[in-house]
mmCIF file of the N, C-alpha and C atoms, coordinates in Angstrom:
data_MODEL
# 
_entry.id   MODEL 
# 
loop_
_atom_site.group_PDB 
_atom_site.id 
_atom_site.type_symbol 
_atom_site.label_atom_id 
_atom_site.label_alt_id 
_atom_site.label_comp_id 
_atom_site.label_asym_id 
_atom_site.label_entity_id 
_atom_site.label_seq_id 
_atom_site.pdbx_PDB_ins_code 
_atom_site.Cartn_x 
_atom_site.Cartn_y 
_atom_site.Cartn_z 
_atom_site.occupancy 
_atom_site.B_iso_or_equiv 
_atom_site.pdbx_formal_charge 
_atom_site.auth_seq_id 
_atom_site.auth_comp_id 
_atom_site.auth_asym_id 
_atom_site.auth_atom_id 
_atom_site.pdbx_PDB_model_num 
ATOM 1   N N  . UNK A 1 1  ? 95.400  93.518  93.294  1.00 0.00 ? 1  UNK A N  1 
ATOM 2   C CA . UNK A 1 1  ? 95.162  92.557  94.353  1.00 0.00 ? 1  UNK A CA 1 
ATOM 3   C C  . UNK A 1 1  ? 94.344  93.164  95.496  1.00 0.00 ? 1  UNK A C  1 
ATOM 4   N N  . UNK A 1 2  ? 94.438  94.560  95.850  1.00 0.00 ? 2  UNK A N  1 
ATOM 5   C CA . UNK A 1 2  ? 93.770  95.252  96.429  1.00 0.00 ? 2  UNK A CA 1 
ATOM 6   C C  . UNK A 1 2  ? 92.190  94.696  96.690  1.00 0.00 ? 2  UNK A C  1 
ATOM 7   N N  . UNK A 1 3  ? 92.086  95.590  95.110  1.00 0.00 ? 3  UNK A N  1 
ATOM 8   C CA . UNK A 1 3  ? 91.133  95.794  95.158  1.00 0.00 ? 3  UNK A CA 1 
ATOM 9   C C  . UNK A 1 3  ? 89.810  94.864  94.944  1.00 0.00 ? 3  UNK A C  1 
ATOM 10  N N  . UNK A 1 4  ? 90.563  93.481  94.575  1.00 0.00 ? 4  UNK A N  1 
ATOM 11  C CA . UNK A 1 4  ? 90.091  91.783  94.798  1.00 0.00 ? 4  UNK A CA 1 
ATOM 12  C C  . UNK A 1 4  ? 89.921  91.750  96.226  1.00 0.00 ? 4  UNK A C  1 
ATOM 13  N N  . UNK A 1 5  ? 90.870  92.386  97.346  1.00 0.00 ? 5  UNK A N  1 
ATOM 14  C CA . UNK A 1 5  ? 90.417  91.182  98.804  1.00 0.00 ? 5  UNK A CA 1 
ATOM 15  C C  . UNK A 1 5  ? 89.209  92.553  98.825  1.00 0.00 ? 5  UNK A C  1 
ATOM 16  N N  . UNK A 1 6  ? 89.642  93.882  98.722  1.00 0.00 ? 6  UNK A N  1 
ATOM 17  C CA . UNK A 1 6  ? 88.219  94.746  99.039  1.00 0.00 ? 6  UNK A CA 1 
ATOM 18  C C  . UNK A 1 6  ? 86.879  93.983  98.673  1.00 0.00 ? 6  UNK A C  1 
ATOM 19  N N  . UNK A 1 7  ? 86.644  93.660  97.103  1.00 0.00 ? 7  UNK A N  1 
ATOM 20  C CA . UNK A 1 7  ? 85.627  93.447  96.884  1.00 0.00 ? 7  UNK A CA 1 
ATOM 21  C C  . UNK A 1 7  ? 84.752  91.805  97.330  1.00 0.00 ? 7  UNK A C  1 
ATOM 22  N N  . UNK A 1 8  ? 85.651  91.211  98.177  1.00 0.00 ? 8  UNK A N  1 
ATOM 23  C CA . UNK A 1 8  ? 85.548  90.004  98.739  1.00 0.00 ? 8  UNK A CA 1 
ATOM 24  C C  . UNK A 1 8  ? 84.439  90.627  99.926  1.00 0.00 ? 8  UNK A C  1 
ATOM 25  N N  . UNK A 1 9  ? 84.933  91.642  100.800 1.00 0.00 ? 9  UNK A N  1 
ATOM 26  C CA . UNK A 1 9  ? 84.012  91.781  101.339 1.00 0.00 ? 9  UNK A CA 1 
ATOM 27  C C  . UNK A 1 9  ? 82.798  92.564  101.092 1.00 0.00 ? 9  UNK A C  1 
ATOM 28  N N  . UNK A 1 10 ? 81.666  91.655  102.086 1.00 0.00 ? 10 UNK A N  1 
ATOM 29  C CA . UNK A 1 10 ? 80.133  91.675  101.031 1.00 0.00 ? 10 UNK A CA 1 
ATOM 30  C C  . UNK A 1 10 ? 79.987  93.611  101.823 1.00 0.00 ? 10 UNK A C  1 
ATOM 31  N N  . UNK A 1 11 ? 79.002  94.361  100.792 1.00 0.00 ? 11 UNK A N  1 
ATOM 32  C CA . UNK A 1 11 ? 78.858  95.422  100.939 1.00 0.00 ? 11 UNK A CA 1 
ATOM 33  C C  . UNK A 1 11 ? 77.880  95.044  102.412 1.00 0.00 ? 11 UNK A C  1 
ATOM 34  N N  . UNK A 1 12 ? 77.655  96.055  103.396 1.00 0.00 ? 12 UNK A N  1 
ATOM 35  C CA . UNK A 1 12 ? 77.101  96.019  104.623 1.00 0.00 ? 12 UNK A CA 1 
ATOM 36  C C  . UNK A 1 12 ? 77.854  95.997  105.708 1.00 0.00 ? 12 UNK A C  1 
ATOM 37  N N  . UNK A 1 13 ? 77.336  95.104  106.556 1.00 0.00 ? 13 UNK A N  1 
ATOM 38  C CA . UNK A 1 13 ? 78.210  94.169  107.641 1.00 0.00 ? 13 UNK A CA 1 
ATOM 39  C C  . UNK A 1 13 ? 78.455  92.794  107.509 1.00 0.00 ? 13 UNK A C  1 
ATOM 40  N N  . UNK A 1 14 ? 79.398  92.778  107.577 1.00 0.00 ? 14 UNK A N  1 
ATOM 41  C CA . UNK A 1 14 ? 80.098  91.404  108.130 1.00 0.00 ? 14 UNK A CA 1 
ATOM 42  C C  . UNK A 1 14 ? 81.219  91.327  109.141 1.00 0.00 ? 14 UNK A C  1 
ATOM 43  N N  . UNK A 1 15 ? 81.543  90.073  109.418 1.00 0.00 ? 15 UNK A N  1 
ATOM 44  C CA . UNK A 1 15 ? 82.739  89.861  110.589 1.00 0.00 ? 15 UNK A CA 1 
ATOM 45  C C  . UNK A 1 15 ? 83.858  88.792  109.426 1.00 0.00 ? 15 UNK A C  1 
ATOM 46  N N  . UNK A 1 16 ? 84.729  89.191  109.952 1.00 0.00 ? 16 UNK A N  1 
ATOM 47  C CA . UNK A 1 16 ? 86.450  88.765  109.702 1.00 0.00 ? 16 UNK A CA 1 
ATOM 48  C C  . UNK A 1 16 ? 87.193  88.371  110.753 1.00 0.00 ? 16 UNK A C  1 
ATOM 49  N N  . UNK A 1 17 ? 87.872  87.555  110.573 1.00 0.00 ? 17 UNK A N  1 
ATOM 50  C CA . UNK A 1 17 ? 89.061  87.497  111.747 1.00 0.00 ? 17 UNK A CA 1 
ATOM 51  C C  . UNK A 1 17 ? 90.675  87.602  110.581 1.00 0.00 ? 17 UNK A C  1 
ATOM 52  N N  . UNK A 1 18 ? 90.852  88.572  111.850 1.00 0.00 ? 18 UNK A N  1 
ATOM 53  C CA . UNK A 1 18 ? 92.656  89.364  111.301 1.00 0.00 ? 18 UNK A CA 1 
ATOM 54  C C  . UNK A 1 18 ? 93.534  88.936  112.861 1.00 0.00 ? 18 UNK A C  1 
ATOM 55  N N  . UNK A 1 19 ? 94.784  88.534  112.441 1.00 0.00 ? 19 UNK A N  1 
ATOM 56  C CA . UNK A 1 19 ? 95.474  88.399  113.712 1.00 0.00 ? 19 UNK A CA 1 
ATOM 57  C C  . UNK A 1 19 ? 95.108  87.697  114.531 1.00 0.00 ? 19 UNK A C  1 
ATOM 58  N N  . UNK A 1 20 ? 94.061  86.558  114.602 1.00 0.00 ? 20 UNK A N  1 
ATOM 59  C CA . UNK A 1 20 ? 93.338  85.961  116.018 1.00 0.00 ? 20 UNK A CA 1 
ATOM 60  C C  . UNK A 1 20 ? 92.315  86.513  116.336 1.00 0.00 ? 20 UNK A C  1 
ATOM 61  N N  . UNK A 1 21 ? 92.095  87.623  116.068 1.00 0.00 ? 21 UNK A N  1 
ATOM 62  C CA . UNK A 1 21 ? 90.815  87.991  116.664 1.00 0.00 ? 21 UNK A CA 1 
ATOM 63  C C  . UNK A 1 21 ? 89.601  88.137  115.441 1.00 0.00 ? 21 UNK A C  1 
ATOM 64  N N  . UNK A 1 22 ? 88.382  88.633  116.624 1.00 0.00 ? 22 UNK A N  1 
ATOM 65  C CA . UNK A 1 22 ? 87.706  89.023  115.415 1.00 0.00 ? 22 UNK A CA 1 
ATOM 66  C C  . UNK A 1 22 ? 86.989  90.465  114.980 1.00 0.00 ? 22 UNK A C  1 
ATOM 67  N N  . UNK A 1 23 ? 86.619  90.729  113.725 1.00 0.00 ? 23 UNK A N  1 
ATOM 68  C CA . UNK A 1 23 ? 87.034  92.449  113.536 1.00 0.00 ? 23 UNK A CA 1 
ATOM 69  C C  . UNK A 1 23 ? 85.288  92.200  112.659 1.00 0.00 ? 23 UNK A C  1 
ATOM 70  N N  . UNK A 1 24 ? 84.059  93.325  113.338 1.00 0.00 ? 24 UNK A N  1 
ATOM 71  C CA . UNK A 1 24 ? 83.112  93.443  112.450 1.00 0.00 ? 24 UNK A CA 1 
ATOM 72  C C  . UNK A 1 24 ? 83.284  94.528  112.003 1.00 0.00 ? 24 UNK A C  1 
ATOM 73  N N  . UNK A 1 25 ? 82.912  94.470  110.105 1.00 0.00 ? 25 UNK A N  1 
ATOM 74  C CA . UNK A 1 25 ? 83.286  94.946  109.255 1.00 0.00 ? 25 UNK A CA 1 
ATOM 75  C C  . UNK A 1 25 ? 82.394  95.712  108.461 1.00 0.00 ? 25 UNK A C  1 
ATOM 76  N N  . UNK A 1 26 ? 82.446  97.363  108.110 1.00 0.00 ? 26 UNK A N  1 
ATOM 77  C CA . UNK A 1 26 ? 81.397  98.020  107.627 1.00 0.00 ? 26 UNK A CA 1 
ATOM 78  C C  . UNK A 1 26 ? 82.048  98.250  105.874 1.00 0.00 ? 26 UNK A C  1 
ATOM 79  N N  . UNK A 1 27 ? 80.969  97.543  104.784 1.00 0.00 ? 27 UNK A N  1 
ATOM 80  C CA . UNK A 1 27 ? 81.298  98.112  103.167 1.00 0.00 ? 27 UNK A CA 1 
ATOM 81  C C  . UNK A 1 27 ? 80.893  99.102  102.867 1.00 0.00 ? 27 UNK A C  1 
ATOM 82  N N  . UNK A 1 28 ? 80.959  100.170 102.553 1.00 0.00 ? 28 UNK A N  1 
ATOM 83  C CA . UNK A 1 28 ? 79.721  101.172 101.597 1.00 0.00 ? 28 UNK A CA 1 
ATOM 84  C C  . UNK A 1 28 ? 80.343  101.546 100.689 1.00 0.00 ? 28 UNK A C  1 
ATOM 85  N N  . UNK A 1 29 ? 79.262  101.490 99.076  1.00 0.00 ? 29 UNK A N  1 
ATOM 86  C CA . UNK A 1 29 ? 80.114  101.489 97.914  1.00 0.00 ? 29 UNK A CA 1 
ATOM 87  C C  . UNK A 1 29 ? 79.208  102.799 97.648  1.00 0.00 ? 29 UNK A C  1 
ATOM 88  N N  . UNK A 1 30 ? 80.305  103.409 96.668  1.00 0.00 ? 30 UNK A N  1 
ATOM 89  C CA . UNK A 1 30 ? 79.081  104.763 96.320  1.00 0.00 ? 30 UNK A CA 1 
ATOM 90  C C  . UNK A 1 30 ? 79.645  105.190 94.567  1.00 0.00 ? 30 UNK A C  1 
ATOM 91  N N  . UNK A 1 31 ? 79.185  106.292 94.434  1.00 0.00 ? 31 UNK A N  1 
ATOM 92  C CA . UNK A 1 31 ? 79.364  106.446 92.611  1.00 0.00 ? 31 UNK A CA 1 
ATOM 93  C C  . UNK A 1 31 ? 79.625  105.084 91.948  1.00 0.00 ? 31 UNK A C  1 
ATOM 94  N N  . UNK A 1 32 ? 78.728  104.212 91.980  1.00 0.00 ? 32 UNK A N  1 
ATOM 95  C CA . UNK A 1 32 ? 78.535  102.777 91.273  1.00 0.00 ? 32 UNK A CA 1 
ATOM 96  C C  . UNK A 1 32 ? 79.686  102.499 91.147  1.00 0.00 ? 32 UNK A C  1 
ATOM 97  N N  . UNK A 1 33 ? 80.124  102.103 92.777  1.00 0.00 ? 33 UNK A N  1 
ATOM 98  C CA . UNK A 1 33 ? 81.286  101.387 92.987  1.00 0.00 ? 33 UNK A CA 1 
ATOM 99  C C  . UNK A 1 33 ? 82.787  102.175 92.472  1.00 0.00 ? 33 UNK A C  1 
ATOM 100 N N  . UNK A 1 34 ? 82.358  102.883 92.299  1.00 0.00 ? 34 UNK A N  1 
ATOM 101 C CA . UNK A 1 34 ? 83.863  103.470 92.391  1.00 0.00 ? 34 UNK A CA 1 
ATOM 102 C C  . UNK A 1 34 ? 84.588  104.452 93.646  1.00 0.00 ? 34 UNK A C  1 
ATOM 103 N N  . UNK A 1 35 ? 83.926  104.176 94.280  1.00 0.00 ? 35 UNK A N  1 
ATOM 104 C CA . UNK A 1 35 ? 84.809  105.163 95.996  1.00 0.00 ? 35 UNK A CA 1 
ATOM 105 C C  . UNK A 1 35 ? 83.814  103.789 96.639  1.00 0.00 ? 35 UNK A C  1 
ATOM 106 N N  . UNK A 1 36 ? 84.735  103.348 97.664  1.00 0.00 ? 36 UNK A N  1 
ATOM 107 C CA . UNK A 1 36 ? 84.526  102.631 98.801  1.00 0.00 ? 36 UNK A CA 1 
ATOM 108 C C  . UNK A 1 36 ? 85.266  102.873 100.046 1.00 0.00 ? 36 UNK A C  1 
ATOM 109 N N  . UNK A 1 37 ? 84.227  102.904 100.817 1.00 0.00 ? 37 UNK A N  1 
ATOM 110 C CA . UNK A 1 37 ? 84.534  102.780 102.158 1.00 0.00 ? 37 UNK A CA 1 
ATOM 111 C C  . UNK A 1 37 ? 84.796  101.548 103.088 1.00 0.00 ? 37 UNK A C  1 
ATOM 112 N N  . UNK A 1 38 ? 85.778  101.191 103.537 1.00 0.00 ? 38 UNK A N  1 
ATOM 113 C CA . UNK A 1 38 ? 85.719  100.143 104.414 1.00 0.00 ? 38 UNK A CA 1 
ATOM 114 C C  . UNK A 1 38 ? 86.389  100.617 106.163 1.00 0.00 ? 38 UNK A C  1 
ATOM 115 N N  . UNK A 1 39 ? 85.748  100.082 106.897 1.00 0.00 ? 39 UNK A N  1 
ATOM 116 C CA . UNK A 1 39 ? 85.893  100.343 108.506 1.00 0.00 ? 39 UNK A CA 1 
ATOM 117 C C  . UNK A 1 39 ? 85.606  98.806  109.029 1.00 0.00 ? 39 UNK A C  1 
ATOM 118 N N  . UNK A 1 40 ? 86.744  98.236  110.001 1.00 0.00 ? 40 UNK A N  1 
ATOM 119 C CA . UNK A 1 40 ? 86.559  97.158  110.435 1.00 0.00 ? 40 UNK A CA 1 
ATOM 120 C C  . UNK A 1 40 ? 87.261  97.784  112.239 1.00 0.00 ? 40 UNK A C  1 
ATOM 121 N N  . UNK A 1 41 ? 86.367  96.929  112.863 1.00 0.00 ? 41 UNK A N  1 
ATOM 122 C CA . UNK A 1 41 ? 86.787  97.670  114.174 1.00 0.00 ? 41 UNK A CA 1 
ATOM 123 C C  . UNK A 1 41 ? 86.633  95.817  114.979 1.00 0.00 ? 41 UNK A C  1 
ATOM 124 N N  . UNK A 1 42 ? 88.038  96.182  116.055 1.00 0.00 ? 42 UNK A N  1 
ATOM 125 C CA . UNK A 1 42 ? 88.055  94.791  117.051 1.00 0.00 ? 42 UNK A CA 1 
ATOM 126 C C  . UNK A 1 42 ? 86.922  94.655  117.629 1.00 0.00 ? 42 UNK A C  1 
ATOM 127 N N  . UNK A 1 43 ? 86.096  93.625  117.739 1.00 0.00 ? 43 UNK A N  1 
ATOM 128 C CA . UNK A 1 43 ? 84.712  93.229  118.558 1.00 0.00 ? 43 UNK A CA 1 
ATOM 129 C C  . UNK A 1 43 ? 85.725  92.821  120.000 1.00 0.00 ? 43 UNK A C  1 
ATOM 130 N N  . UNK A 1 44 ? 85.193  93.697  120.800 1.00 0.00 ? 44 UNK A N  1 
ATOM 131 C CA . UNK A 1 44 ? 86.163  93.221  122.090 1.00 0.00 ? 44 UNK A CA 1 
ATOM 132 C C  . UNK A 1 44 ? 87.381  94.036  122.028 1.00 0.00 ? 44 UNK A C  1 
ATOM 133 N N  . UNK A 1 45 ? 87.872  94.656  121.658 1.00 0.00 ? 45 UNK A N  1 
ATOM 134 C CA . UNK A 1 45 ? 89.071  95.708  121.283 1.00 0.00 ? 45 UNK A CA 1 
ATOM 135 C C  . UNK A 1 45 ? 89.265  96.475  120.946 1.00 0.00 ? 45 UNK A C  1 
ATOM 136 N N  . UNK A 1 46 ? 90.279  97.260  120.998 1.00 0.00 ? 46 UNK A N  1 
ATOM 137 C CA . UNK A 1 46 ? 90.223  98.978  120.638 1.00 0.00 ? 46 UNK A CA 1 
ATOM 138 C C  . UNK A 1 46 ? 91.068  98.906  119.498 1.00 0.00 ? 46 UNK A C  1 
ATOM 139 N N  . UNK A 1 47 ? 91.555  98.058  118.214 1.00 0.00 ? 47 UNK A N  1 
ATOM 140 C CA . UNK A 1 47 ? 92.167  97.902  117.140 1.00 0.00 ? 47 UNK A CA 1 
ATOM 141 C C  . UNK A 1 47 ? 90.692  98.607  116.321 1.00 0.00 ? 47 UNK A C  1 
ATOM 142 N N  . UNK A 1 48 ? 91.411  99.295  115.155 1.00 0.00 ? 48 UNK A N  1 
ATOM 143 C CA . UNK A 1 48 ? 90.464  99.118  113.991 1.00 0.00 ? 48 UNK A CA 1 
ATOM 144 C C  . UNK A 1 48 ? 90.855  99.450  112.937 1.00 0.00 ? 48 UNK A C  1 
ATOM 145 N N  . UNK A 1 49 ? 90.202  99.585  111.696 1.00 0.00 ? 49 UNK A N  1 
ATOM 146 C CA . UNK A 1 49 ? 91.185  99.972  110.318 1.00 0.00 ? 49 UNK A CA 1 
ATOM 147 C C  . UNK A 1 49 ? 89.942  100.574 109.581 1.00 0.00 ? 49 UNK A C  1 
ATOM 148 N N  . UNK A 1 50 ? 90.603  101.741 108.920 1.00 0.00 ? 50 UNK A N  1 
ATOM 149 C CA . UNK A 1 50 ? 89.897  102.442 108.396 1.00 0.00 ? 50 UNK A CA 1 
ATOM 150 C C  . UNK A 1 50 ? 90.555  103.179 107.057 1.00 0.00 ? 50 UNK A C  1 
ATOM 151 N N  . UNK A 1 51 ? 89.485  102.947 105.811 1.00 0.00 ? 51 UNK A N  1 
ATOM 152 C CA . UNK A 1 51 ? 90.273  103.287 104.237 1.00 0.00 ? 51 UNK A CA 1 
ATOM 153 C C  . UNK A 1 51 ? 89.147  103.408 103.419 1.00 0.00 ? 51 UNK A C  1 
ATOM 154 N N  . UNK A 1 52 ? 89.796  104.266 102.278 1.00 0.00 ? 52 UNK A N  1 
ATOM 155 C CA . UNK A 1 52 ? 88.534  104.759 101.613 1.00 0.00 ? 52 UNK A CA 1 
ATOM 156 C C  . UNK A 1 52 ? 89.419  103.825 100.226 1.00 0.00 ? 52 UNK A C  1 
ATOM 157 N N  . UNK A 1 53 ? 88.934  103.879 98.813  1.00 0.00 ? 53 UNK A N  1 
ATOM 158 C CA . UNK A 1 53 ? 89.349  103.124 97.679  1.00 0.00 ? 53 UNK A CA 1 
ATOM 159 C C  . UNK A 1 53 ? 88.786  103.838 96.678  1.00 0.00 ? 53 UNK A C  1 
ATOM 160 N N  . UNK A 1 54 ? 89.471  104.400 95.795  1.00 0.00 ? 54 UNK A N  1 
ATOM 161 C CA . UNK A 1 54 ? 89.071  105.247 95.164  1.00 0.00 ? 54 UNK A CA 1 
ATOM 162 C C  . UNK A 1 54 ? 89.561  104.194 93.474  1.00 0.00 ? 54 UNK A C  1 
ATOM 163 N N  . UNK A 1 55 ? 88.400  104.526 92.455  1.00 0.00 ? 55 UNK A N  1 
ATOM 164 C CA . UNK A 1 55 ? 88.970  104.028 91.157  1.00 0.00 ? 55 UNK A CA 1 
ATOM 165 C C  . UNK A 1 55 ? 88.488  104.903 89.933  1.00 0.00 ? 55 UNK A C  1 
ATOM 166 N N  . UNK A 1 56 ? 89.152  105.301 89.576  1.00 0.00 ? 56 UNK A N  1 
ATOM 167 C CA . UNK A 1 56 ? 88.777  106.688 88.113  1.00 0.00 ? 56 UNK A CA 1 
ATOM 168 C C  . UNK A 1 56 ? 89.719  105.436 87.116  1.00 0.00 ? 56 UNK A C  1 
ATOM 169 N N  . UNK A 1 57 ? 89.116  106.282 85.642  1.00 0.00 ? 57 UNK A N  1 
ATOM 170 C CA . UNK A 1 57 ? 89.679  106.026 84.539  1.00 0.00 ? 57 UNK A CA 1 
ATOM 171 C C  . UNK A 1 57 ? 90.627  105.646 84.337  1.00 0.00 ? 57 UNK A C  1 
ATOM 172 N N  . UNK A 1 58 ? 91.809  105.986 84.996  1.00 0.00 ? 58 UNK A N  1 
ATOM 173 C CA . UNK A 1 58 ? 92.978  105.966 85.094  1.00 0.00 ? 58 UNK A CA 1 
ATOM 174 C C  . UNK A 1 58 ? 93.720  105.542 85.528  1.00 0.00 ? 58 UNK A C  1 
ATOM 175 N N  . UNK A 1 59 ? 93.134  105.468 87.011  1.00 0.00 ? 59 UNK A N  1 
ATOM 176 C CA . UNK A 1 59 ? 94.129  105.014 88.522  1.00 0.00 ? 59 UNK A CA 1 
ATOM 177 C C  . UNK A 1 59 ? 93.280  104.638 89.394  1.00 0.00 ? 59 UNK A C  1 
ATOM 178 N N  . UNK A 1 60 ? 93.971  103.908 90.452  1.00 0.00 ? 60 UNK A N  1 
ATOM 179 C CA . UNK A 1 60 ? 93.326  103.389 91.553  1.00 0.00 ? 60 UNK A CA 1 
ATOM 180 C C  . UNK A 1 60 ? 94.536  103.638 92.482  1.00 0.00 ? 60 UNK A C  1 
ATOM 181 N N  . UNK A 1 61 ? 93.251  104.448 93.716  1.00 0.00 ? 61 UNK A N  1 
ATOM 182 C CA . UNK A 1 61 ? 93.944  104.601 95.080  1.00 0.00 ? 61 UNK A CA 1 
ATOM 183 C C  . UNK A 1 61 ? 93.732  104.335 96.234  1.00 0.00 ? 61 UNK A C  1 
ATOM 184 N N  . UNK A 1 62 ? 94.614  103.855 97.470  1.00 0.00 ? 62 UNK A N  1 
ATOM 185 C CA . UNK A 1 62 ? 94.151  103.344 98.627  1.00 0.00 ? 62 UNK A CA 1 
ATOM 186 C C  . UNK A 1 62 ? 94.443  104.848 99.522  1.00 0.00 ? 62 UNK A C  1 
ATOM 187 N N  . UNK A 1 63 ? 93.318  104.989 100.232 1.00 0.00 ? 63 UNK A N  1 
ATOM 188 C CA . UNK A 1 63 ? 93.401  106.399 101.265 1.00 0.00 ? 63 UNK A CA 1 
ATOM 189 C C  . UNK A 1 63 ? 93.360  105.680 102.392 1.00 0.00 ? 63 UNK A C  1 
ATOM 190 N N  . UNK A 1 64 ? 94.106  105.652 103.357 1.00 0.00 ? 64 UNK A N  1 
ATOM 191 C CA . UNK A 1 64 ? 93.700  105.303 104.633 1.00 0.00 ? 64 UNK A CA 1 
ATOM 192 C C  . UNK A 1 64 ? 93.474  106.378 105.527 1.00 0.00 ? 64 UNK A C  1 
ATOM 193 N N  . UNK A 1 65 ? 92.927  105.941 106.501 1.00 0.00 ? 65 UNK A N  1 
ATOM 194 C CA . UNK A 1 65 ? 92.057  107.618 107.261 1.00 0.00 ? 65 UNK A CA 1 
ATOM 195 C C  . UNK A 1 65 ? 92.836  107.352 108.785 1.00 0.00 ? 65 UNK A C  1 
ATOM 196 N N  . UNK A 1 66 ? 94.045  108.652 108.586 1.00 0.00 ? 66 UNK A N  1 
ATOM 197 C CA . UNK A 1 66 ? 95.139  108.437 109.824 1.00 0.00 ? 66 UNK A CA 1 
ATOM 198 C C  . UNK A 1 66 ? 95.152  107.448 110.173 1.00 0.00 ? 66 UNK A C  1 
ATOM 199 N N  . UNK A 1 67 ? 96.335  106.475 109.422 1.00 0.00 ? 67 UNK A N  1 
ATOM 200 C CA . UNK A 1 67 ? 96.906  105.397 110.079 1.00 0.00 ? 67 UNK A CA 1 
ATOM 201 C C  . UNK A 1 67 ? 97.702  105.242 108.923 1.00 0.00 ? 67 UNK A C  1 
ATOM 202 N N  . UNK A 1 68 ? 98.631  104.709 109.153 1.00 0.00 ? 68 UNK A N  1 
ATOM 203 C CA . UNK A 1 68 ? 99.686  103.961 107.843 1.00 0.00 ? 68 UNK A CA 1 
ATOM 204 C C  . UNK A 1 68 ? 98.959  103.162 107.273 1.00 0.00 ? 68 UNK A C  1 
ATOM 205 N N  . UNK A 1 69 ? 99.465  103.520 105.997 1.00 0.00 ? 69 UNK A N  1 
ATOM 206 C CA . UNK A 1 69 ? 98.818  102.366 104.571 1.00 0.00 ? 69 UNK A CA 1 
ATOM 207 C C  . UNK A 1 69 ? 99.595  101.036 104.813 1.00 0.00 ? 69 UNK A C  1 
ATOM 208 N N  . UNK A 1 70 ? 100.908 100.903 105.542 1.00 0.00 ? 70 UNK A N  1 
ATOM 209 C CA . UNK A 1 70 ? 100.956 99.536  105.414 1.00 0.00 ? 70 UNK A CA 1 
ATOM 210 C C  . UNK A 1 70 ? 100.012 98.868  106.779 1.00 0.00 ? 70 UNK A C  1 
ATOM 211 N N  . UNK A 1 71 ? 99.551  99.421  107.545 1.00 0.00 ? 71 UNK A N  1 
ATOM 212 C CA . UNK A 1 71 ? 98.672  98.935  108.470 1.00 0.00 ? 71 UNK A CA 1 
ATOM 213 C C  . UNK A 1 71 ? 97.125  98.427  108.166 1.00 0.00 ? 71 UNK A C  1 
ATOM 214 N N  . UNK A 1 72 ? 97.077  99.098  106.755 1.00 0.00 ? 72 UNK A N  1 
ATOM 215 C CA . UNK A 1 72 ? 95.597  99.085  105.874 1.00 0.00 ? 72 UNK A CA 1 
ATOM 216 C C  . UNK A 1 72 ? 95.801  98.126  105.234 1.00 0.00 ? 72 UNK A C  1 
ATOM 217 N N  . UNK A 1 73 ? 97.151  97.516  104.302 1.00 0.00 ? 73 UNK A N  1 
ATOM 218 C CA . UNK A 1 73 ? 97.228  96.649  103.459 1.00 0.00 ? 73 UNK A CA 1 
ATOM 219 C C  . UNK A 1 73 ? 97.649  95.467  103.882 1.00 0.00 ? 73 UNK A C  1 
ATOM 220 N N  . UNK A 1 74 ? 98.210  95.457  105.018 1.00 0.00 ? 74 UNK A N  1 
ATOM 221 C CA . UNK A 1 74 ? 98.401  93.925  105.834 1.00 0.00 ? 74 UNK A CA 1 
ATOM 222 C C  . UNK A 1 74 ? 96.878  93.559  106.629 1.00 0.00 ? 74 UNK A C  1 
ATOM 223 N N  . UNK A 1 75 ? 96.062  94.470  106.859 1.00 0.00 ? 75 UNK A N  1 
ATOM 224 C CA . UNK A 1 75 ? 94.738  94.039  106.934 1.00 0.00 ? 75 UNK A CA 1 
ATOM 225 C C  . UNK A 1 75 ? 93.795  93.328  105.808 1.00 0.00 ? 75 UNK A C  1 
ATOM 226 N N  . UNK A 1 76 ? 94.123  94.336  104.690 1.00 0.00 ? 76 UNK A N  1 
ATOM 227 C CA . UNK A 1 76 ? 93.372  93.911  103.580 1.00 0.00 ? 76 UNK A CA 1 
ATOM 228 C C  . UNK A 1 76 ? 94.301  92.548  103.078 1.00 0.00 ? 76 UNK A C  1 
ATOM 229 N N  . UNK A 1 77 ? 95.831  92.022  103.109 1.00 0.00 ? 77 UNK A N  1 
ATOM 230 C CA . UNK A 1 77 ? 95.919  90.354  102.796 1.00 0.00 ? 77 UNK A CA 1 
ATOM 231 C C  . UNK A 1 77 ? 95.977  89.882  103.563 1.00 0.00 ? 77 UNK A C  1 
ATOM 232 N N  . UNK A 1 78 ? 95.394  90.111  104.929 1.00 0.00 ? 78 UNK A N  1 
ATOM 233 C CA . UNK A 1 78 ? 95.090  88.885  105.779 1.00 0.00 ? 78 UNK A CA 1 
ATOM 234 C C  . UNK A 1 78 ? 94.116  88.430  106.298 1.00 0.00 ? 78 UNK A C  1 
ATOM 235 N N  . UNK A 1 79 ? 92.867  89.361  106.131 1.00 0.00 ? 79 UNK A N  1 
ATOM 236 C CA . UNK A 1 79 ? 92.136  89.023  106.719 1.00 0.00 ? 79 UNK A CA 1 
ATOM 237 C C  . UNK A 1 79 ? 91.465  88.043  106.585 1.00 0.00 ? 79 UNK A C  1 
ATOM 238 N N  . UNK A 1 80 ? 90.509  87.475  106.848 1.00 0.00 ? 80 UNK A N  1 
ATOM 239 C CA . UNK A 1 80 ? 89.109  86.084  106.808 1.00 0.00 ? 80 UNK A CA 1 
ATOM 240 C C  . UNK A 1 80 ? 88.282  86.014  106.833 1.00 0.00 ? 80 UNK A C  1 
ATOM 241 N N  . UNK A 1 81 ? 87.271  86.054  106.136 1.00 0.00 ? 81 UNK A N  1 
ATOM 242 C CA . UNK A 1 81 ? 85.956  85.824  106.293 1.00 0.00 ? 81 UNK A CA 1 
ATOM 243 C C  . UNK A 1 81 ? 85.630  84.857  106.695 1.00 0.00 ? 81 UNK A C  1 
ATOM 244 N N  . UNK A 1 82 ? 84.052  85.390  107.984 1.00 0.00 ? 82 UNK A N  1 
ATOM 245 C CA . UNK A 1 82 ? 83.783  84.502  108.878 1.00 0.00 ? 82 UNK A CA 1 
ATOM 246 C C  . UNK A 1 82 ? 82.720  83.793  108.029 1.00 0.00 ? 82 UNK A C  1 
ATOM 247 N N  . UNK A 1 83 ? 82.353  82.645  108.423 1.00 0.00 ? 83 UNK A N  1 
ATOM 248 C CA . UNK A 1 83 ? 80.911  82.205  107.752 1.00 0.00 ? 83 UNK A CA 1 
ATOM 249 C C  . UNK A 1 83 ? 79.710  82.762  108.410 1.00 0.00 ? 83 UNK A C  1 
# 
């Protein structure tokens, strides 16, 4: 399920709204999509979320970059894409 809302968002920039507000959002995919980066930071706020996504042969992992993973994964099912 992860790794479905990840790939929802489009590689680049875009904006989301999480919580009421709204959060612009950086993709970068690398080794043909298998390590991703995502960084979404409050427009107007000092919130932000930051996680890397890793997928090998085998396994798939969520890294978040100092912060709790459940702070990464209630971002990743809630967020919204803006139009």
């Amino acid at each position: 399920m992860l790794l479905n809302k990840i790939k929802q968002i489009p590689i680049g920039y875009s904006e989301v709204e999480y919580l009421d507000k709204k959060y612009g959002v950086s993709r970068t995919d690398f080794n043909n999509g298998k390590s991703i980066k995502i960084y979404a930071e409050e427009l107007g706020g000092n919130n932000f979320i930051s996680l890397n996504y890793y997928i090998t042969a085998s396994s798939e992992s969520l890294k978040p970059c100092e912060m709790p993973e459940a702070k990464v994964t209630h971002f990743l099912k809630h967020y919204k894409l803006k139009s």
